[in-house]
Structure formats: C-alpha cells, structure tokens
C-alpha positions in Angstrom: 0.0 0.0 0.0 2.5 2.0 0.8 4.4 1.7 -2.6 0.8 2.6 -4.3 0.9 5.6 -2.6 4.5 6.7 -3.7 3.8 5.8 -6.7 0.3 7.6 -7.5 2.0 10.9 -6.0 5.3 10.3 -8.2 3.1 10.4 -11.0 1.5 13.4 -10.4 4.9 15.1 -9.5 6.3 14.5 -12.0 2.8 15.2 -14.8 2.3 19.3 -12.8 6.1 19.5 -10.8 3.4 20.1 -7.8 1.6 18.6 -4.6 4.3 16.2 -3.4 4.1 17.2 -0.1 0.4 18.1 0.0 0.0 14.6 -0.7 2.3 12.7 0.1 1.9 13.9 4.0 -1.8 14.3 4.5 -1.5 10.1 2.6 1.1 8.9 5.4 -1.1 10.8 8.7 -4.6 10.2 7.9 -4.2 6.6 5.7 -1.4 5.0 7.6 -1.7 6.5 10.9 2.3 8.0 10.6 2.6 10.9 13.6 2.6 13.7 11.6 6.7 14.9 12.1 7.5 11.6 11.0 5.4 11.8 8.0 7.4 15.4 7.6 10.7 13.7 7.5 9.8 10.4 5.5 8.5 13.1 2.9 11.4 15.8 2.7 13.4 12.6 2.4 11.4 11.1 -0.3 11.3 14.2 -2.4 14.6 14.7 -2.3 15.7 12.3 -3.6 13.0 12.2 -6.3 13.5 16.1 -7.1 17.5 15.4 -8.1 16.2 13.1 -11.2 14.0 16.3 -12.0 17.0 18.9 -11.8 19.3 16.9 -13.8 16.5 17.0 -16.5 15.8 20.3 -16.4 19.8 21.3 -16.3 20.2 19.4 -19.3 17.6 21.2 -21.2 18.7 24.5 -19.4 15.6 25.6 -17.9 16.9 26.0 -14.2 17.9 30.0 -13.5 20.7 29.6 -11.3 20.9 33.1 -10.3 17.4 32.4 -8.8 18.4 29.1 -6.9 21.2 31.3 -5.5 18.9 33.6 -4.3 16.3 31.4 -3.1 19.0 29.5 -1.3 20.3 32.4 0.6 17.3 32.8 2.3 16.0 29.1 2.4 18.7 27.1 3.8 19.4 29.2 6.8 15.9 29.4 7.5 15.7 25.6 7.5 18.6 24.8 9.8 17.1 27.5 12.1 13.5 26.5 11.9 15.0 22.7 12.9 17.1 23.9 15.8 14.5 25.9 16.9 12.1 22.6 16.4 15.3 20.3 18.5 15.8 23.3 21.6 11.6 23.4 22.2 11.1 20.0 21.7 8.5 21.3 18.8 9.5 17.9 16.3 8.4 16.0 19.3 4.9 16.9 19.3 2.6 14.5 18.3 -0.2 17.1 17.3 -0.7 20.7 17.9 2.1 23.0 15.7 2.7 20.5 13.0 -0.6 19.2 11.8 -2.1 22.4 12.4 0.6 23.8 9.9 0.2 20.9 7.5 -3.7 22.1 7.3 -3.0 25.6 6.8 -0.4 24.9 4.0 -2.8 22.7 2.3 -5.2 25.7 2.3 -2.8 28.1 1.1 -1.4 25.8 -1.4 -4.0 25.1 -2.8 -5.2 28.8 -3.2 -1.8 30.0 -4.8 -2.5 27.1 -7.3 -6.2 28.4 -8.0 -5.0 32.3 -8.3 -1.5 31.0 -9.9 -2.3 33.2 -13.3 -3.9 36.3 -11.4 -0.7 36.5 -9.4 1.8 36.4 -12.7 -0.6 38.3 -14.2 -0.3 41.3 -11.7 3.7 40.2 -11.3 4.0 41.2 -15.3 2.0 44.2 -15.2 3.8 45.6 -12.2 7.2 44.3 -13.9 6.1 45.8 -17.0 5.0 49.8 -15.9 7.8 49.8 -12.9 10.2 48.0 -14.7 13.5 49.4 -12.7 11.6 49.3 -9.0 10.7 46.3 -9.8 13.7 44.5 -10.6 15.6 46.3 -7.8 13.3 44.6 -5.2 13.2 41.0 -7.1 16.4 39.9 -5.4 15.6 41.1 -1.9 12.2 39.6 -2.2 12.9 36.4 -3.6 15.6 35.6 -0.5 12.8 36.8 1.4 10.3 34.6 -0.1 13.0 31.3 0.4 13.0 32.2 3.9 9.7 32.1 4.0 9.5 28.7 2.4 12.6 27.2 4.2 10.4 28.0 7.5 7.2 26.2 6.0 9.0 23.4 4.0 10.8 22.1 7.1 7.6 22.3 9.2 5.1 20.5 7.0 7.4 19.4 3.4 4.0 21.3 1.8 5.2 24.1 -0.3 8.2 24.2 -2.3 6.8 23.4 -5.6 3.2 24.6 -5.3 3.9 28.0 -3.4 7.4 28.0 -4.3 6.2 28.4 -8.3 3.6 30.4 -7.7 6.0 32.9 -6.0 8.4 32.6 -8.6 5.9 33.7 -11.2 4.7 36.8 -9.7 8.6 37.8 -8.8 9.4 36.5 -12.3 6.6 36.8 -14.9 8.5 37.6 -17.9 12.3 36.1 -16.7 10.9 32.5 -16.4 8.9 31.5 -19.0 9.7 28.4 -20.6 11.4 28.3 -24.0 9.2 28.1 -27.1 11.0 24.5 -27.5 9.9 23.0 -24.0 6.7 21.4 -25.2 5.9 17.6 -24.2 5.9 15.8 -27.6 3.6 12.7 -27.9 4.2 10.3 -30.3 1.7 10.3 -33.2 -0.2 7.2 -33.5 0.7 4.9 -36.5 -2.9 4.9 -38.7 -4.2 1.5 -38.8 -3.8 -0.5 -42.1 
C-alpha cells in the first residue's frame, strides 16, 4: 500500500512538478496513521531524492535559473537549519499534534489557493514588472531571498510548499524572466494509422 501511494504521487509530480508534499503527507497521517513529524521527515526525504532526477532534466535542457536558486538559497537554507534547531531546543518535532498538523492544514489551504490564483498573481507580477520595470527589478532579489525564507520556515515544518507556493512565487517575482522556451513542449508520439 505503501508503494501505491508513492507511486500515485510520483506520477502526479512529476505530470504538474506540484503537490508532493500536500499529498504525500496528509497520505502517510490520515491513511497510515504515521505521527505527523514523522510523515514530515519520510517526505522531505522522499522528495529529495525524487526532485534530483528532475533537476538533472531540467539542467540538461537548461531551464533551471541559477541566479534564482542562488537567491532562493540564501534565504532558504538558513531558514531551515534554524526553523530545525528551533524545532530540536523546544522540543517542537516531538509533538505529536498541535504546531505541525495544524501547519500541515494551513499549508494545504494556502497551497492550494496559490494554485487556484496561480495566473492572477503572474498576471499582476507582469503588469507591475512591465509599468515599474526598474523598482521592480531592484526589489526581485531582496524579495525572492525573502520569499525562500519564507519557504525554508514552512517546508521544514510541514514538506507542503516548495513546488506549489514555491512556483507560484516565482511567477509573480518572475513573470516575464521565467517563461519556458518556445522549444519546451511535451511531444507525444503520433499514432501509427491503422492499415
């Protein structure tokens, strides 16, 4: 059962690049009875390791910005080891419910909002990019460590966020910078016609 599971959210990883953790957690808590930190970890482990197939893909057809992963690193990753020593020093990763589930609930809401309003938000990212074009990109960088704080904090909490709200972020900051190139469609093989 548990292999179904990783392999139903695999799939739909890797068909939208979204929702591992807004599956894959609320699966291993409410189906399998997992406490929720340990669902936290066994996820952030699981992605992990599924994500670094993804980003050797995407290198090799050069659609990763790796000025933005530098920026959303700066803010990210120190966010993360403090959210988890601050999780270690109050004992917060050994609560069984309370902080963690109620944050896992809360991310699934705003997740799936930011998903819903994804094209509003670039929308108003392009237009704002577009008539303050200087303003805007002198803020993009400060923002965008900002915004992988944000998500380091959140990620290591619940594993909910870093493709859903973490794109949908990166569009508004980004709405003309990261769109894909007009060569980056999926090609399906045509059908053979039938003799």
């Amino acid at each position: 059962m548990n292999s179904l599971a990783g392999l139903l959210v695999g799939l739909v990883v890797g068909v939208t690049g979204v929702g591992g953790g807004a599956l894959m957690t609320p699966i291993l808590v409410l189906v399998f009875g997992v406490s929720p930190q340990t669902a936290v970890g066994t996820d952030l482990l699981y992605a992990s390791i599924t994500k670094m197939f993804g980003v050797g893909v995407h290198h090799n057809h050069g659609t990763v910005d790796w000025e933005v992963v530098k920026r959303l690193a700066w803010g990210s990753l120190p966010a993360a080891a403090l959210t988890l020593a601050w999780m270690s020093f109050s004992g917060a990763n050994r609560v069984k419910s309370g902080l963690i589930i109620d944050m896992v609930g809360v991310m699934l809401i705003v997740t799936a909002l930011g998903i819903v309003f994804k094209d509003q938000l670039q929308g108003l990212g392009r237009k704002i990019r577009v008539t303050n074009s200087e303003q805007f990109k002198h803020v993009q960088p400060v923002l965008t460590v900002l915004g992988g704080v944000v998500l380091g904090v959140l990620v290591t909490l619940t594993s909910i966020g870093a493709g859903a709200l973490g794109t949908v972020m990166l569009v508004y900051l980004y709405p003309l910078r990261l769109t894909p190139p007009s060569w980056w469609a999926p090609t399906w093989p045509t059908p053979s016609p039938w003799p």
